[in-house]
N, C-alpha and C positions, 0 to 999 in steps of 0.2 A: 359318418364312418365310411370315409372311402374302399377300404377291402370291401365291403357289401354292398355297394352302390352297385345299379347294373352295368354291362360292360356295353360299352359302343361298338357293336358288333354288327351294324349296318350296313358296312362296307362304305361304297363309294370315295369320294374325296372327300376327308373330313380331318380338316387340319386344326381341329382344336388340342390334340393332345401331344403331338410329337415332340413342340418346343420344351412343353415342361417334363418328357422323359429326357430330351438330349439333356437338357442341364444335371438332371441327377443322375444318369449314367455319369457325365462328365466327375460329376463329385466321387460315384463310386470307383470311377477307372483310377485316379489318380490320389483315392488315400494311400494311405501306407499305413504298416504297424499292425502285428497276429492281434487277433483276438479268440478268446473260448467260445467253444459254442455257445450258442442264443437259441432258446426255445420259449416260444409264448403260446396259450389258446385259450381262444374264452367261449363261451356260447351264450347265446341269448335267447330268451323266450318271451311274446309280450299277449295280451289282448285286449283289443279296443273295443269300446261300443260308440258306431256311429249312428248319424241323420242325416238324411239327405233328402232335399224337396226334388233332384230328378237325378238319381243315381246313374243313369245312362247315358246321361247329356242329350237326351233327345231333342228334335226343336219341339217350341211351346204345342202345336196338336198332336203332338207324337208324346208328350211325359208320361210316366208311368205314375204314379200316385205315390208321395213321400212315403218312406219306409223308414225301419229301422234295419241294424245290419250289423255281425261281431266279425272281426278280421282278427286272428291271429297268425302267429309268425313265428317262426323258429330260424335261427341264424348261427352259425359259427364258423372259426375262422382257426388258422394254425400257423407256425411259422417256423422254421429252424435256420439257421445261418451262422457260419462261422467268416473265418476272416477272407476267403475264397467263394464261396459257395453259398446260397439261399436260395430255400423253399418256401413256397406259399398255399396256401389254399381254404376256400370259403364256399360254403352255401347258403341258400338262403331258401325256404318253403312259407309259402303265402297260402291262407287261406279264408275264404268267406263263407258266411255261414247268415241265411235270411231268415226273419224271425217270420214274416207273413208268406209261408208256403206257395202263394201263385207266383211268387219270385224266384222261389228254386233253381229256374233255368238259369238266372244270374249269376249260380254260384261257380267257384271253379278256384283250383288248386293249382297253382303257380310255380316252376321248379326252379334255381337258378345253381349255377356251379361256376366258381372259376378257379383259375390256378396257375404259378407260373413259375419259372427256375430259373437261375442264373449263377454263371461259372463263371468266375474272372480269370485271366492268367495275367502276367508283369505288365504288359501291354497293348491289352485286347479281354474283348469279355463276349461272350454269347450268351446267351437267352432264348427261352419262348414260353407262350403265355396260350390259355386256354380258358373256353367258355365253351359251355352248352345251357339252353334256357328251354322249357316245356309250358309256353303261357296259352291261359283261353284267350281265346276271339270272342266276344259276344257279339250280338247281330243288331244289335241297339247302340251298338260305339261305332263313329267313325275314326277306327285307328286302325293302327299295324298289329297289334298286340305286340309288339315289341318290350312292353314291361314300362316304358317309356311316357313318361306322362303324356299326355295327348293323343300318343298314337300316329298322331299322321294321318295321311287322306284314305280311301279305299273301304272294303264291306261295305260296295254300294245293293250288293246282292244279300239281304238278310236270314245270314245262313252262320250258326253259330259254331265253331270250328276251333283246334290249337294250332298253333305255329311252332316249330320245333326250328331251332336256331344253334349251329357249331360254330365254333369260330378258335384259329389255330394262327398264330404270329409268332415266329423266331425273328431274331434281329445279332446281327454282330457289328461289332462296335471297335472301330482301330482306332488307338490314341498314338498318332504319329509323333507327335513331339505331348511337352507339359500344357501347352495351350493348343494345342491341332487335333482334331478328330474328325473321321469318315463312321458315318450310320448305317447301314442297309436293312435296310427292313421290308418281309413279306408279310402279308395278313389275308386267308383265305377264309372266305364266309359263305353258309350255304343255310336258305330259309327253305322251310319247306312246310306246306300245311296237309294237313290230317285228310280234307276232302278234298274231291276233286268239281269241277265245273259249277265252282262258285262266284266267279271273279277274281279271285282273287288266284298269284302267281308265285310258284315256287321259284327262285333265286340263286344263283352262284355267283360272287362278288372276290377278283383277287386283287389285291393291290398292291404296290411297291416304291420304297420310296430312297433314293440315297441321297445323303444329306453329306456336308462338313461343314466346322463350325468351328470357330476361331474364337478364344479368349481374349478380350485385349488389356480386362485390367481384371482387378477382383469384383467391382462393378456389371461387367459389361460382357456380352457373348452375343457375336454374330454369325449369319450362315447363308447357306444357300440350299436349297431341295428340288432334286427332280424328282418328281412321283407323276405313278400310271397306274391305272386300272381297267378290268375288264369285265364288265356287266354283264346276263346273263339269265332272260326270264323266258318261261312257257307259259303260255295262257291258254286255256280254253273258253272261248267267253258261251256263258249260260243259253247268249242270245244267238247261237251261229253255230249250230249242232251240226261236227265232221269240217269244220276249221278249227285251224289251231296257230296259235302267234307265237312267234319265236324273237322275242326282243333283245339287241345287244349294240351296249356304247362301251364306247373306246376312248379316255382320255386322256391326254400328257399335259402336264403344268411344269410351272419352274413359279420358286417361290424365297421370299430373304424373308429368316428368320430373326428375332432378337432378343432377348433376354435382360433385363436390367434390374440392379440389385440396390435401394437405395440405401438399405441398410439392411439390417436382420428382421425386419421385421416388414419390413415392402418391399413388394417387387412387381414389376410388368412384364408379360412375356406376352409377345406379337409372334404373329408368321402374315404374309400380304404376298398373293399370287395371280397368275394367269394360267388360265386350263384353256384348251381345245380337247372338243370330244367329238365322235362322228359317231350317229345314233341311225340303226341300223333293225327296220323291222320284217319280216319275211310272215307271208300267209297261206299257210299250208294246206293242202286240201288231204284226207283219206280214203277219200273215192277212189278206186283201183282205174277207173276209166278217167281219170281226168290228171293233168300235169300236177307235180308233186307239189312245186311253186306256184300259185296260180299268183300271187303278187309280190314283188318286193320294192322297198323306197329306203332309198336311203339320204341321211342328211348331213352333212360335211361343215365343218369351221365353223361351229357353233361355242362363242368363245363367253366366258363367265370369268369375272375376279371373286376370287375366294380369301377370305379372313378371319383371322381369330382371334381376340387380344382379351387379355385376362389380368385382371389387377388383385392383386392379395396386399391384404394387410391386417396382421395379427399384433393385438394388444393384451397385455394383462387378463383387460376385462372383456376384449372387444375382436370378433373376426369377421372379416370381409372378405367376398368373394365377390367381382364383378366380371361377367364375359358379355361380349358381343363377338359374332360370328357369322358367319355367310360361306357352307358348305353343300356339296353332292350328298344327296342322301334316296334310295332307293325307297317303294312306295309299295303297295298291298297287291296294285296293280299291274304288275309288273315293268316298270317305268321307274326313271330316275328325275327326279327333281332340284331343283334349288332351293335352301332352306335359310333365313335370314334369324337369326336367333338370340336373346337377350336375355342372361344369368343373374341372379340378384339372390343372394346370400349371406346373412347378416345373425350375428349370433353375440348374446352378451350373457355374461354372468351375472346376473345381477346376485346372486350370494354365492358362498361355498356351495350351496344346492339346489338351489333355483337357475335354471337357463332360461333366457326368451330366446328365442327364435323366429325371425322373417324372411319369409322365400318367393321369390318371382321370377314366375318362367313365360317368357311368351315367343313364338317365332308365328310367321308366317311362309307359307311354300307353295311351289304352283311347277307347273312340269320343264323339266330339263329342255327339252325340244318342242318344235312343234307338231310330230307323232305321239309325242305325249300327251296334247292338248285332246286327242280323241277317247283319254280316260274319260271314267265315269264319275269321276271327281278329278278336275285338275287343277283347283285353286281352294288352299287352306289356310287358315286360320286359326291358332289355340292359343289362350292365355292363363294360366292359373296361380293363384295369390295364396300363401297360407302363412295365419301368425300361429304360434304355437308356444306354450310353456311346459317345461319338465322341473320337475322336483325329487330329488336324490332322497327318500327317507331314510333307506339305509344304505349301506355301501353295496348290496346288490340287487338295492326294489326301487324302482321308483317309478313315478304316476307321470301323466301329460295329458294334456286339453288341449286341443287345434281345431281353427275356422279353417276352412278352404273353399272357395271363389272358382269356380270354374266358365268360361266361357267358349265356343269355338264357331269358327262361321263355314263354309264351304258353297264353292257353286259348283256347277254339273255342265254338260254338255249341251242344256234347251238354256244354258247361259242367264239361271235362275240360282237365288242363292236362298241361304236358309243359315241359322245361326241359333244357337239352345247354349243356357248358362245353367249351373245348380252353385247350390249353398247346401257345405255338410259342415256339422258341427262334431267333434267325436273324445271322449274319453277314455283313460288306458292305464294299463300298470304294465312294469316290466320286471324281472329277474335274471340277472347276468351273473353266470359263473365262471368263477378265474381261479 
C-alpha cells in the first residue's frame, strides 16, 4: 500500500523516484475530459504477536535473550480529486508493546504523516507534497531511525534518543507541446534528534532538480536531469568536549532518464548519472580565547555514478517489483554516503483471499568522502528477507503469518568489523474500514 509506505525523506541524491512521477504527471498533464468529484478513505487497525531470537540485531556477545513482543498499528488514508484538483493525506502510528518487562526500554511509539496536493491548469500543473515522521532510536540498533528498514550506519554512542524528520517538495511542471515537458522540482529536509552530544547529528538537506523529457512514441519516454543539493550537519562528538563539526557537501549531476512501456502490464523505468560533490568540514572551538576555526579541510571533485532501474510487472495473479540503485544518502553521523541497493517484491493471489507475499531488501554503504571515513561507523552493511501470507476472512478482517531474516555487518574506525542476524516469526489480524 503505497500511500502508507514511508516517505524517502533522506535528502541527498536519490534518483530512484523522479522517473516514475515524470511519467505519471506526464499522463495526468495531458488527459482531458471533467470529471465529478472523487472522494475515498479508509482506515486500518491491525495487531501482531511476534518472536524474535535477537530483537535488536546486536552482534552474537552483545543479544539480548529471545522474547516475545505485540506491535500494533493504526493507519489511514484520504483523498478528494476532481478533474483539476487533488488532495491527499495518510498516517500511520506504530507501536510496540514487550511482554518480559526488562525490555520496556525497547519499547516506542512511532508517528508518521504525509500529504500532498495538486492543481492542474490546460498546460502546466503544480504541486507539493509533505511529511513529518516522530521515530525512536534505540541504543542497541545500528540505524538512522529513519523508519527505514536497516536504518543505516551510526549510534555508535549507545544512547537511546527520537529523530524528528520534516520534509516539504513543490514541483511545477510545463507541458510545452503533447510530447514535450520541463519538471522542476525543490525538496527541503531537516533531521533533528531529541538529545544532544550523542553522536549523532542534526541535518538540513535541500535539493533541486530540473528535468525534460520527451515522448517518442506510446512506448517510449526519454530525458535528461540537472539536479543539486546542499548538505548540512552539526556534530558535537561525546568524545571532544567544547568542539563542535560543522559538515557540508555540495553536489551537481546531470543524468538521462527512460521510461519504457511494453505493454500494460510491464514496464522499465531507468535514470544513469554523474554527480561531483565538494565535502567541506570546519572544527570549531568555543573557548573565548582561542580562534573560532581552529581547523577546516576541504575536499573537491569527488565524482560518483548514480542509478536506479525499476521493472514492474503485474498479472492477473502475479506482481513484481524489481529495483537496483546506487544513490547519496545522509547518515546518523552527520556525513553523506553512497548507498548501493537491491528491491525484490513479489506478491501472488493464490485465491480470492489468500495472498503470499515475498520481500528482499539488501544495500550496502560506506562514506561519501574521505572526511567521512573518520565516522565511527563508515562501512555498512543490511540485508532482510520476509515470506509472508494473508488471508481475507471477511471483507474487513483478515489474519497474516510472516518469517523475517535479518542480517547486518559494519566496521569502525580500529578497521574491525562485527556483524549480528535475528529470526522473527510473527502472527496477526487486521480490520479495515471503508
Amino acid at each position: 500500500m503505497r500511500a502508507l509506505s514511508t516517505p524517502n525523506t533522506t535528502g541527498g541524491l536519490n534518483l530512484s523516484r523522479a522517473v516514475p512521477t515524470m511519467v505519471a504527471l506526464t499522463m495526468m498533464a495531458v488527459s482531458s475530459g471533467a470529471r465529478a468529484d472523487f472522494f475515498d478513505a479508509y482506515a486500518r487497525a491491525s495487531l501482531n504477536y511476534l518472536f524474535s531470537d535477537n530483537p535488536t540485531l546486536r552482534r552474537e556477545e552483545l543479544v539480548r535473550d529471545s522474547t516475545s513482543y505485540f506491535e500494533g498499528q493504526v493507519t489511514g488514508y484520504a483523498e478528494w480529486a476532481n478533474d483539476t484538483q487533488s488532495v491527499d493525506g495518510s498516517f500511520r502510528i506504530l507501536r510496540n508493546w514487550y511482554t518480559q518487562r526488562e525490555n520496556a526500554d525497547l519499547e516506542n511509539t512511532n508517528y508518521y504523516l504525509n500529504g500532498s496536493a495538486i492543481q492542474s491548469f490546460e498546460l502546466s500543473t503544480f504541486g507539493i507534497s509533505g511529511a513529518a515522521s516522530s521515530v525512536g532510536v534505540l541504543s542497541d540498533e545500528i540505524g538512522t531511525g529513519s523508519g527505514q528498514p536497516g536504518g543505516g550506519n551510526g549510534n555508535t554512542f549507545r544512547v537511546d534518543d527520537t529523530v524528528t524528520r520534516f520534509n516539504i517538495a513543490p514541483f511545477y511542471l510545463i507541458q510545452l507541446s503533447p510530447k514535450d515537458q520541463i519538471d522542476v522540482r525543490i525538496a527541503y529536509t531537516t533531521t533533528d534528534y531529541e538529545l544532544d552530544n550523542t553522536g549523532r547529528a542534526p541535518n538540513k538537506i535541500i535539493n533541486g532538480t530540473l528535468s525534460y523529457s520527451r515522448t517518442l512514441n506510446q512506448r517510449l519516454t526519454l530525458g535528461l536531469t540537472l539536479n543539486g543539493s546542499n548538505f548540512r550537519a552539526t556534530l558535537q562528538p561525546p568524545l571532544f568536549p567544547g568542539i563542535e563539526t560543522r559538515n557540508s557537501n555540495k553536489s551537481v549531476g546531470l543524468s538521462a532518464d527512460l521510461a519504457y512501456n511494453w505493454n500494460e502490464m510491464t514496464s522499465l523505468i531507468a535514470r544513469f548519472g554523474r554527480t561531483n560533490t565538494t565535502a567541506n568540514s570546519q572544527f570549531i572551538s568555543d573557548d573565548p580565547d582561542t580562534p573560532e576555526v581552529e581547523l577546516e579541510v576541504t575536499e573537491t571533485d569527488i565524482k560518483n555514478t548514480l542509478y536506479s532501474i525499476e521493472f514492474n510487472r503485474e498479472t492477473p495473479r502475479n506482481t513484481w517489483v524489481i529495483g537496483l540503485s546506487r544513490s547519496i544518502v545522509p547518515n546518523s553521523e552527520g556525513s553523506e554516503t553512497t548507498r548501493n541497493t537491491f528491491d525484490f517484491d513479489f506478491r501472488r493471489a493464490m485465491t480470492q483471499r489468500v495472498t503470499g507475499i515475498v520481500r528482499i531488501l539488501a544495500y550496502d554503504q560506506e562514506a561519501l568522502s574521505s572526511l567521512g571515513q573518520l565516522n565511527a561507523t563508515n562501512k555498512y552493511k543490511y540485508l532482510q528477507g520476509t515470506a509472508a501470507i494473508g488471508w481475507s476472512i471477511r471483507r474487513h478482517i483478515d489474519l497474516n503469518a510472516s518469517y523475517t531474516y535479518r542480517w547486518n555487518e559494519r566496521n569502525n574506525l580500529a578497521n574491525t568489523s562485527g556483524n549480528a542476524k535475528s529470526n522473527t516469526i510473527g502472527i496477526g489480524i487486521g480490520y479495515k474500514w471503508e
